[in-house]
matplotlib code that plots the C-alpha trace (Angstrom):
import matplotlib.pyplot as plt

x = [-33.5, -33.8, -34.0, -30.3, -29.2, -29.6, -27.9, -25.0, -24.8, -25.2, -22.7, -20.5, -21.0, -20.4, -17.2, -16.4, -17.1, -15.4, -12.2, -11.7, -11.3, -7.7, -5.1, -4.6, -0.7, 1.9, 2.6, 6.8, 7.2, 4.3, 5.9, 9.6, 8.1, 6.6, 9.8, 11.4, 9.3, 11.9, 11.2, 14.5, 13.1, 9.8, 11.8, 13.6, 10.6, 8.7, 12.0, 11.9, 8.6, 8.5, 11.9, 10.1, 8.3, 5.1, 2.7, -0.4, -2.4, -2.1, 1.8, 4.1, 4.7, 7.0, 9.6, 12.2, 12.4, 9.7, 5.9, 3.6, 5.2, 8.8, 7.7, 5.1, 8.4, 10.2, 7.8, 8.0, 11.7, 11.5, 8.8, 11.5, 14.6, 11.9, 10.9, 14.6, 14.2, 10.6, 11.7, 9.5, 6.4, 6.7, 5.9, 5.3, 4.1, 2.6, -0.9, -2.1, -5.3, -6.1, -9.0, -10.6, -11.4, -14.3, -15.2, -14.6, -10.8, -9.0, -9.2, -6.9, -6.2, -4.4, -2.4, -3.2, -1.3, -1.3, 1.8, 1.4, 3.2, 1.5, 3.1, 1.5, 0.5, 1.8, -1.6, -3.0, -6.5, -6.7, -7.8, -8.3, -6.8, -5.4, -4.9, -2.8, -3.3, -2.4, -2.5, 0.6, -0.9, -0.3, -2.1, -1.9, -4.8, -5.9, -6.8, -5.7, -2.8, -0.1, 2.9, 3.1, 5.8, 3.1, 4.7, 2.6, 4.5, 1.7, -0.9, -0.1, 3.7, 2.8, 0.1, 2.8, 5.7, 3.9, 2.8, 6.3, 7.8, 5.3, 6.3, 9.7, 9.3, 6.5, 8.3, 10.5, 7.9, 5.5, 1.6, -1.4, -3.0, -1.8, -1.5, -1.4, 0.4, -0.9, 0.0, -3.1, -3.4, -5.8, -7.4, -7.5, -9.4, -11.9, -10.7, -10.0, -7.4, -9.0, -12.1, -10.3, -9.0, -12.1, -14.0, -11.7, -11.3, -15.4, -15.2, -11.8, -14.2, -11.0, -11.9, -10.8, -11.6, -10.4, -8.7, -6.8, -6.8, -4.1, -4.2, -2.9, -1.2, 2.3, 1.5, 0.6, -1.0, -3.9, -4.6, -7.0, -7.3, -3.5, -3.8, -0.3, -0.8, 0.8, -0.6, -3.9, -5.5, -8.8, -10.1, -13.5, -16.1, -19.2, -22.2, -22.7, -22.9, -25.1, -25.3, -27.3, -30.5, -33.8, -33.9, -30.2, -31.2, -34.8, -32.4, -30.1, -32.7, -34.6, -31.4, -30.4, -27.2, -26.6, -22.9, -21.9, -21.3, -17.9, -16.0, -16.9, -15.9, -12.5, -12.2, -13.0, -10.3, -7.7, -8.2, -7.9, -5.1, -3.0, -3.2, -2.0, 1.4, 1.7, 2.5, 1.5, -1.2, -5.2, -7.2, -10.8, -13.4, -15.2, -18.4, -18.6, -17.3, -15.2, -14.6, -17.6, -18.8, -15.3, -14.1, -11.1, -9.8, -11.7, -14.8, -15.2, -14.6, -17.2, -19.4, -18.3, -19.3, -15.8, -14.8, -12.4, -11.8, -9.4, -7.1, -6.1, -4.4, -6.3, -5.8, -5.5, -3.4, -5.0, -2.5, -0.5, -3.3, -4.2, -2.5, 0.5, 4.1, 3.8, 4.3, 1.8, 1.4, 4.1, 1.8, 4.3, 1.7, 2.2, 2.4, 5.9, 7.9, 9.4, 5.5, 5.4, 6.3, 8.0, 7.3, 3.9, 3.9, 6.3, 3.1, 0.9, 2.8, 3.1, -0.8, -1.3, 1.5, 0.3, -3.0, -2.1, 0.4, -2.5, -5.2, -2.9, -1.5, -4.5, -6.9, -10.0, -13.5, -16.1, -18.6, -22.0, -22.2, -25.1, -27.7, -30.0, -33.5, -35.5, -36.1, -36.6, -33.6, -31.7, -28.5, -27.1, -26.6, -23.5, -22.8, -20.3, -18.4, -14.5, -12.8, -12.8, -9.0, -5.7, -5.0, -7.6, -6.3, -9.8, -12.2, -12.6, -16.6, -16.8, -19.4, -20.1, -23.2, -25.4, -24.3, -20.3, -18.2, -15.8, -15.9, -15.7, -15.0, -13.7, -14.2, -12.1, -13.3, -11.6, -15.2, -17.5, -20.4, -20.8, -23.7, -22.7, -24.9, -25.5, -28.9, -28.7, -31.8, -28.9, -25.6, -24.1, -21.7, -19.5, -16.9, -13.3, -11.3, -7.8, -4.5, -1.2, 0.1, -3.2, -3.6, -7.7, -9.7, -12.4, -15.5, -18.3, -21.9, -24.3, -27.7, -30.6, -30.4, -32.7]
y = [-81.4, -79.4, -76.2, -77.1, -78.0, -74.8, -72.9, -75.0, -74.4, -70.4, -70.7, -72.6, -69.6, -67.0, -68.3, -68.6, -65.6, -63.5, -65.3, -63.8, -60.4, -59.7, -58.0, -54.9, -54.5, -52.0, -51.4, -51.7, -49.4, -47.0, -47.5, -46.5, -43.3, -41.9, -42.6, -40.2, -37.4, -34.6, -32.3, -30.2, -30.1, -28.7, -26.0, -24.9, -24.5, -22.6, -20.4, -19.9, -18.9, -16.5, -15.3, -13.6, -11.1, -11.1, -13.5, -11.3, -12.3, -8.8, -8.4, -7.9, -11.2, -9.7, -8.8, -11.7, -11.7, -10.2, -10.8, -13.9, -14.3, -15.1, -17.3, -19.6, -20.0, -21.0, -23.5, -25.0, -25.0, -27.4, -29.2, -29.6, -30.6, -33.7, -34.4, -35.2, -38.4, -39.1, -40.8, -37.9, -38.4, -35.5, -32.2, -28.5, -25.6, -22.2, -22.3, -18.7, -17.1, -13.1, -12.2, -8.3, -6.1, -7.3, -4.7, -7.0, -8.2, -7.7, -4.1, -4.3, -6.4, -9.1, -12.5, -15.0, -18.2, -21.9, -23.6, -27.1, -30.8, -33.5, -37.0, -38.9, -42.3, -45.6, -47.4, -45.5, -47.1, -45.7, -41.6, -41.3, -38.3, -37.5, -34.0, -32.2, -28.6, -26.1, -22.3, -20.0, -16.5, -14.9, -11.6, -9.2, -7.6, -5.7, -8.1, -5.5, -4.7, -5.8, -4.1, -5.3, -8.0, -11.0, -14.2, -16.3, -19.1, -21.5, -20.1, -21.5, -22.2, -25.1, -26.6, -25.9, -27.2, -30.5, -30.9, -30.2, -32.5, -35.1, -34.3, -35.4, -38.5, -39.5, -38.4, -41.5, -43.9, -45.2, -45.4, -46.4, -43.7, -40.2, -37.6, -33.3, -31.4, -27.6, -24.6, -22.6, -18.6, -16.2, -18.4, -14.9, -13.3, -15.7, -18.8, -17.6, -20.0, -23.5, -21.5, -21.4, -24.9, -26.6, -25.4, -26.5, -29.7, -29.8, -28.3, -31.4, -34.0, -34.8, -37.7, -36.7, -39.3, -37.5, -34.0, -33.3, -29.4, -28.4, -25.4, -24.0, -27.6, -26.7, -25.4, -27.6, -24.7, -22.5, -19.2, -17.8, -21.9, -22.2, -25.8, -27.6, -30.6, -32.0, -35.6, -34.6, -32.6, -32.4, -33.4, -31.6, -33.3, -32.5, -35.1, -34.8, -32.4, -29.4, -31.1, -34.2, -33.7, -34.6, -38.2, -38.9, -36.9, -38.7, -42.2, -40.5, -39.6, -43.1, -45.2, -42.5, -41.9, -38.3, -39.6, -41.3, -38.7, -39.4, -36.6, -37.9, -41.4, -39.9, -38.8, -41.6, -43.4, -40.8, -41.4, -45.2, -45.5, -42.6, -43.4, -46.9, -45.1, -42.4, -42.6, -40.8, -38.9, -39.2, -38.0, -36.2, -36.2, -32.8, -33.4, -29.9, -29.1, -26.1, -23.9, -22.8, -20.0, -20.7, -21.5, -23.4, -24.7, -27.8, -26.2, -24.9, -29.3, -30.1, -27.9, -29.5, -33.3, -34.5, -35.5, -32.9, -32.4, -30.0, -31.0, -28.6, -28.1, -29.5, -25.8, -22.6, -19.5, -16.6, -14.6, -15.6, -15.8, -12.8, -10.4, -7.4, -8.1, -6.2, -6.4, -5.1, -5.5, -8.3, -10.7, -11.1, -11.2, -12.5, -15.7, -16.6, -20.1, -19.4, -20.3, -23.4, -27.5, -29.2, -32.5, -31.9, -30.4, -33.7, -36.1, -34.4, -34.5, -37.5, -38.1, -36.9, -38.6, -42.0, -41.4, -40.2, -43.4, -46.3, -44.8, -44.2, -48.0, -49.2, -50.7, -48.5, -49.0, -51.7, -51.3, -52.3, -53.0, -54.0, -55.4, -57.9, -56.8, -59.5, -61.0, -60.3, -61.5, -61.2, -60.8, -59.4, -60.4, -57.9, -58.7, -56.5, -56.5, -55.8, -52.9, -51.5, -50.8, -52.4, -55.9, -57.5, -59.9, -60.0, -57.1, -56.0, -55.5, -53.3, -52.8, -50.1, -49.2, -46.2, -43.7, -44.7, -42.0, -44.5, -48.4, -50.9, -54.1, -55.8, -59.3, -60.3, -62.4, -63.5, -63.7, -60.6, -61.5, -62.0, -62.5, -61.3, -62.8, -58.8, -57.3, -54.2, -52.8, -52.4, -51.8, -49.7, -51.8, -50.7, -52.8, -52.1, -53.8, -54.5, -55.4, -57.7, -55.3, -54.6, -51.2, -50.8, -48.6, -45.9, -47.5, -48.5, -47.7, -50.9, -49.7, -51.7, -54.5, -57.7]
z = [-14.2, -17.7, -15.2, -13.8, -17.1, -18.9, -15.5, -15.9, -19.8, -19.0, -16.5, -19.0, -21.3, -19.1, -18.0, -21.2, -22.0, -19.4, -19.6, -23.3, -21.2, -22.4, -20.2, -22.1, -22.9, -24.0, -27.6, -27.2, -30.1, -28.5, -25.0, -27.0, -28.3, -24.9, -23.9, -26.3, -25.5, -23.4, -21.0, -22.5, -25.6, -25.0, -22.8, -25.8, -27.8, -25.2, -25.1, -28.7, -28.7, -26.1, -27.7, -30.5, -28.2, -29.5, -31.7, -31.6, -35.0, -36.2, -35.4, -37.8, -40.6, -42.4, -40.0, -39.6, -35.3, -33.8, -34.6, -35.4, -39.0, -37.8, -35.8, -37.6, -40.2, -37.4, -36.6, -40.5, -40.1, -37.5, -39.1, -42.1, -40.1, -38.7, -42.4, -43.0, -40.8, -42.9, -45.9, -47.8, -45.6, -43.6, -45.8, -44.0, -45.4, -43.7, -45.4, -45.4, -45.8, -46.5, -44.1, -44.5, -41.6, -39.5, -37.1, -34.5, -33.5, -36.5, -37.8, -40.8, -43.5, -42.2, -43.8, -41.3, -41.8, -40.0, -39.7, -40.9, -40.9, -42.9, -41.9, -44.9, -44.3, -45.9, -47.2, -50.2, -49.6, -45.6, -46.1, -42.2, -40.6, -37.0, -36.2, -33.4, -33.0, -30.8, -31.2, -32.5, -31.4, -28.2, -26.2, -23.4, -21.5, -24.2, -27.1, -29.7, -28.2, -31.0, -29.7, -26.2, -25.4, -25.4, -24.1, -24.7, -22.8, -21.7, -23.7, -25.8, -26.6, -24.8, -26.9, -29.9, -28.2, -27.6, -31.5, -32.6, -30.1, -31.3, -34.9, -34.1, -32.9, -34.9, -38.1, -37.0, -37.5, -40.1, -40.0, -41.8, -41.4, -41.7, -38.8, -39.3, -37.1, -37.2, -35.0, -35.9, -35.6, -34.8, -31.6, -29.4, -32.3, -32.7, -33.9, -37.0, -38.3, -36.7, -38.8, -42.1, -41.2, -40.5, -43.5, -45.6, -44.6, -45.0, -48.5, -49.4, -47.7, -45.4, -43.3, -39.8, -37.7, -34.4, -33.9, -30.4, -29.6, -27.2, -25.3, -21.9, -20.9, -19.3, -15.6, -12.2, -10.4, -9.9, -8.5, -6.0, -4.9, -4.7, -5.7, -6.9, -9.0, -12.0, -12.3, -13.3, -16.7, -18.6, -22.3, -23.1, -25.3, -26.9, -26.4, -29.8, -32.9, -33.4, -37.2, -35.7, -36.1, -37.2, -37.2, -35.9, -33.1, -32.5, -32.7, -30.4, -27.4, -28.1, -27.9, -24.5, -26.7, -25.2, -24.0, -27.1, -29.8, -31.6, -29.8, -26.3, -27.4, -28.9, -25.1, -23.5, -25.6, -25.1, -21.3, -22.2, -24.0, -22.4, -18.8, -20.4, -21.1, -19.2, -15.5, -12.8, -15.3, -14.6, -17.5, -16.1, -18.3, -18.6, -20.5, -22.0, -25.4, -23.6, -20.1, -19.1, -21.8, -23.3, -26.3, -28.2, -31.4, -31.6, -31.7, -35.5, -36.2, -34.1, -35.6, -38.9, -37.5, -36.7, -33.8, -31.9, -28.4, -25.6, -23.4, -20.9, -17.6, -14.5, -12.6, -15.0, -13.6, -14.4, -13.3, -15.8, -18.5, -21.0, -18.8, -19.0, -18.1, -14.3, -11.3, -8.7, -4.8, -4.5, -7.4, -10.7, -14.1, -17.2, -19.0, -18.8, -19.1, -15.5, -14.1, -16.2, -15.3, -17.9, -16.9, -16.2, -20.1, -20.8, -19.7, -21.7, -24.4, -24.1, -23.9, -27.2, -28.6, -27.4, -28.6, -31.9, -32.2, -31.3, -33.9, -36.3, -36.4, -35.7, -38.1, -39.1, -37.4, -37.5, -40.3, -40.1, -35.9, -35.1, -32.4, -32.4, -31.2, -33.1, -30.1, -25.9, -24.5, -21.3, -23.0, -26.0, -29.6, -31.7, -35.1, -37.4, -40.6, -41.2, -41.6, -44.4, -44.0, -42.0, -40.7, -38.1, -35.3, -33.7, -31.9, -28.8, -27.5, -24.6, -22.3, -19.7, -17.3, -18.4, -15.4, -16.1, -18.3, -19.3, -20.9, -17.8, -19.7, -22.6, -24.2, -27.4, -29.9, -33.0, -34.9, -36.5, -33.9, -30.0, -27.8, -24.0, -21.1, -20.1, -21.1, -23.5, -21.3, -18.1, -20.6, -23.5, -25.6, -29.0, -30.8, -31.8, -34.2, -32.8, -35.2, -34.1, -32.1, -29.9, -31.4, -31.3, -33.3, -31.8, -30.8, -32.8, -31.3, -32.6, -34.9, -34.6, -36.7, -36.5]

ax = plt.figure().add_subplot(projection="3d")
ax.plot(x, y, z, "-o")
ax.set_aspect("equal")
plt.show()
């Protein structure tokens, strides 16, 4: 008899439980914004790219039509037309940096300069920070080659059209939380700009709490496979930073935490929360921080400890990737916008803005998640503390199996603890704090805690 009592009371619980599983709607002002994003748009600023013949890092920045420095004004002055629409929150500048010969990829003293939006947010108490990045610079074959018409159309005028276009709408709106927008330069010559960027938000103590590095995202097809496919593109993520070590990294192996470093959960929420607004789109993990042996923009900030990731076409062209303008046995290279898809680029746009909309409405993370190992137990005990900034309607836990790259379930709770009828021994779970308007922060991994 007390054996059938206590099934009926777990049973109670667990349907209880499962039925606080929330149906996970659209934000209508979110949903409004994706809506916004045009395909016509992002052609025009592919054009206009491509237009100024070459944005090689060492190409002229002085010259007002041709070279890298016409065009990273250009990309201000459309940063300043959308700050028009900001009430003052939207200021752009060209930051610039002067970097000496280094007997590598730059042989001359050079200014090298990111363009940059900063779309301020609205609570003075909330310092998080949402970049979008994409790189200005453009190349040929030879990597020195300044002179050369250098398209540059999907790598990466595409990454750059998509931040601008997400400027533009997102200047519209009002957040939290505030968001950068930064065509960076000198990618093809090692990173130089994301470099100079990174370290100084280390040295400013910016809080980025999730960086989104755009490059190569406007074209549906692939050579040597032939494959044609616009409903499909990548995000890289690091397991977890080269800065975590000593005893992070011994809690890190112990707790089997390999696939939960912040930039892999930034990626598994941009999956999430994208494929929530954007049709027709499926977001594959690639758990790598890069291409194999590659390298982007995101990677000096996850060197740093921030979270930063890459989103990039499902199926590169490298025909039309680091090569001459030519024409040879019948194959046309180069990287130009007629071998692009703008509505494949309009989806990933798209992507990013939807992402960059739900964290930076949504409240901050969690503090002090934890679980209960005081005692053996077949299911699991999560307590947590508020945010430490934006309005709370309740949390979100979510669970997932060990082998699964992505969160499985979700149970809401109005309260700052839960206990789950799932064993941590078979599960990974992490909290989220969710506002009004079911934006959810990132996920908070539970510490020990007894």
């Amino acid at each position: 008899m007390k054996r059938s009592s206590i099934a009926i009371a777990f049973s109670l619980f667990l349907s209880q439980t499962t039925s606080a599983q929330q149906i996970i709607n659209r934000d209508a002002e979110i949903e409004g914004m994706v809506k916004e994003v045009s395909s016509d748009s992002l052609r025009a600023y592919v054009n206009k790219m491509v237009s100024f013949g070459t944005r090689h890092t060492l190409s002229s920045t002085t010259d007002k039509k041709r070279g890298l420095g016409a065009a990273r004004e250009w990309v201000v002055q459309k940063f300043n037309e959308f700050a028009k629409q900001s009430n003052g929150r939207l200021t752009a500048f060209v930051d610039t940096t002067i970097l000496e010969p280094d007997g590598r990829r730059i042989d001359s003293r050079i200014n090298l300069g990111n363009a940059m939006a900063t779309l301020k947010g609205t609570d003075p108490n909330d310092d998080r920070i949402y970049i979008i990045s994409g790189h200005l610079d453009s190349r040929v074959t030879d990597v020195m080659n300044r002179t050369a018409d250098a398209p540059g159309a999907n790598d990466d005028a595409s990454g750059v059209a998509a931040l601008i276009e997400c400027a533009r709408i997102l200047s519209k709106h009002s957040f939290p939380a505030t968001v950068i927008f930064v065509a960076v330069s000198g990618e093809e010559q090692g990173l130089l700009g994301a470099e100079y960027l990174a370290k100084k938000a280390k040295a400013n103590n910016w809080n980025i709490d999730g960086l989104l590095n755009n490059d190569i995202i406007g074209s549906n097809n692939s050579s040597e496979t032939n494959i044609i496919d616009n409903s499909k593109v990548r995000i890289f993520s690091e397991s977890f930073s080269q800065q975590d070590t000593g005893r992070v990294l011994q809690n890190i192996r112990s707790m089997g935490l390999e696939n939960d470093g912040r930039s892999r959960q930034l990626a598994r929420y941009i999956k999430e929360v994208s494929e929530r607004y954007v049709d027709d789109l499926e977001v594959m993990l690639v758990y790598r921080n890069d291409r194999f042996l590659r390298g982007g923009d995101h990677t000096p900030f996850v060197q740093r400890g921030y979270p930063a990731i890459r989103v990039t076409e499902m199926n590169e062209n490298f025909n039309h990737q680091h090569q001459d303008l030519r024409t040879d046995k019948g194959v046309v290279y180069g990287d130009l916008p007629e071998f692009m898809d703008f509505e494949y680029l309009r989806k990933n746009t798209s992507l990013n803005l939807a992402t960059l909309a739900n964290l930076a409405k949504a409240p901050s993370v969690p503090q002090e998640v934890k679980v209960d190992v005081k005692n053996l137990t077949n299911s699991t005990f999560l307590s947590w503390k508020a945010p430490k900034n934006g309005k709370v309607k309740g949390y979100y836990v979510v669970m997932r199996e060990s082998s699964s790259p992505v969160w499985q379930k979700k149970f809401f709770t109005y309260e700052t603890s839960m206990r789950l009828p799932y064993s941590k021994d078979n599960y990974f779970f992490a909290v989220q704090a969710v506002n009004a308007t079911d934006n959810e922060s990132l996920p908070v991994i539970p510490a020990v805690g007894r």
